[in-house]
C-alpha positions as CSV (number, residue, x, y, z in Angstrom):
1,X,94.4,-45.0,199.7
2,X,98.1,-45.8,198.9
3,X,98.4,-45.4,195.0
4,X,102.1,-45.5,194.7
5,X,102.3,-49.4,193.9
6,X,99.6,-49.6,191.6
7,X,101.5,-46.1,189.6
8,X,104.8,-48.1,190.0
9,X,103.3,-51.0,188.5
10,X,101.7,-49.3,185.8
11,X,104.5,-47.5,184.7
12,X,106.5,-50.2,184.6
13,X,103.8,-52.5,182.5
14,X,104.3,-49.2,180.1
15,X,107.8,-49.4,180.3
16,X,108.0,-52.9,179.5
17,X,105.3,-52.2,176.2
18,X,107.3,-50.1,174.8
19,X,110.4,-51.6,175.3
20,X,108.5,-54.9,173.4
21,X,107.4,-52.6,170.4
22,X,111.1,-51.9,169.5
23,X,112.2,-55.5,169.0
24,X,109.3,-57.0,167.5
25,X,108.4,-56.8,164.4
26,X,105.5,-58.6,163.6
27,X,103.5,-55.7,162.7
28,X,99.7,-56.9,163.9
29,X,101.8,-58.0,167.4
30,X,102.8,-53.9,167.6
31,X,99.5,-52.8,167.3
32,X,98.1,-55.1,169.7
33,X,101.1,-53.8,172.0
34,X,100.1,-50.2,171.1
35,X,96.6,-50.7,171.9
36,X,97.7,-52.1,175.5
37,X,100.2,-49.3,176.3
38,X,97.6,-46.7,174.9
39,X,94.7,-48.4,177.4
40,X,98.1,-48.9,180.2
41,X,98.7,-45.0,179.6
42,X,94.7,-43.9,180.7
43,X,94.6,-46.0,183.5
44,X,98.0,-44.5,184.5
45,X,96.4,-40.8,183.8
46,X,93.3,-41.5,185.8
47,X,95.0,-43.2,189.0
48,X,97.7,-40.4,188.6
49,X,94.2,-37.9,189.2
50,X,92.7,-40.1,191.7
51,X,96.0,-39.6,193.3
52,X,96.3,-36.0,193.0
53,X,93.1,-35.5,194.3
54,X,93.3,-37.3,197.4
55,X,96.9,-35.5,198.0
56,X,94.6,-32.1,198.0
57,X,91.9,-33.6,200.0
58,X,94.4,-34.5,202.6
59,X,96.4,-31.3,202.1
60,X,92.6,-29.4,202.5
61,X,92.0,-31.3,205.9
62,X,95.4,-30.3,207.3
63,X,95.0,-26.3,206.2
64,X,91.7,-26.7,207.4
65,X,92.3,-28.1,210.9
66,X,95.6,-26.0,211.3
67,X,93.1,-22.9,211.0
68,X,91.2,-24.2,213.6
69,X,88.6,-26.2,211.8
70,X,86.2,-22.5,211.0
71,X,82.7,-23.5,209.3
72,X,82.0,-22.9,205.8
73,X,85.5,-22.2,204.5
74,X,86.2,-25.9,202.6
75,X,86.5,-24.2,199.2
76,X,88.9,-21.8,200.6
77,X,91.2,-24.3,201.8
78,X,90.8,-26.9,199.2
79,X,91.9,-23.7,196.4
80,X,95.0,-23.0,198.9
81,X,95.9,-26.8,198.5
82,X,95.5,-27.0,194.7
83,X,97.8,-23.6,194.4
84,X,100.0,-25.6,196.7
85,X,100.3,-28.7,194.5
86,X,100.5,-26.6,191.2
87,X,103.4,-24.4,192.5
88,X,105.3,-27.9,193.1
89,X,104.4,-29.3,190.3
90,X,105.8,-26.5,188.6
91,X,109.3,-27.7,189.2
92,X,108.6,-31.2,188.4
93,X,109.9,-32.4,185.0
94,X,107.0,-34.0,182.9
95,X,107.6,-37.9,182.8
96,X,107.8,-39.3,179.5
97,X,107.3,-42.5,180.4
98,X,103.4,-41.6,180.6
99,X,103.0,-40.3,176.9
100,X,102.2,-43.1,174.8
101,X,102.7,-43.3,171.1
């Protein structure tokens, strides 16, 4: 499954929440606003996992089939894909566009 427009989307519904919260100042409009970009934020966190995950799946099947598909090793090469991923993400910055207030 493609995730990235739904992530681009929802980041952008987050950007534009927070944005909103800065100018207005009706104070029960904010929290209203707050409660949205807090439930924008999980769904954001979640599809960013669901994302994640099938990254490593796919990552998996490739290590997997590159080793010439050997029974009973799927653990092996899902670990090797998840070490993979974490080394990259490593030298990612963290996007604070995610954290909500």
């Amino acid at each position: 499954m493609d995730y990235l427009p739904e992530l681009h989307r929802l980041e952008h519904q987050l950007d534009l929440a927070h944005r909103a919260m800065q100018r207005i100042t009706d104070r029960e409009t904010v929290q209203r606003l707050q409660a949205f970009a807090h439930e924008i934020g999980d769904r954001l966190r979640r599809l960013q996992a669901a994302a994640r995950e099938e990254e490593i799946r796919r990552r998996a099947y490739d290590l997997w089939q590159t080793a010439g598909r050997p029974e009973g090793r799927d653990l092996d090469f899902w670990l090797s894909a998840e070490r993979e991923f974490r080394r990259v993400d490593s030298y990612k910055p963290t996007r604070s566009s995610v954290d909500v207030e």
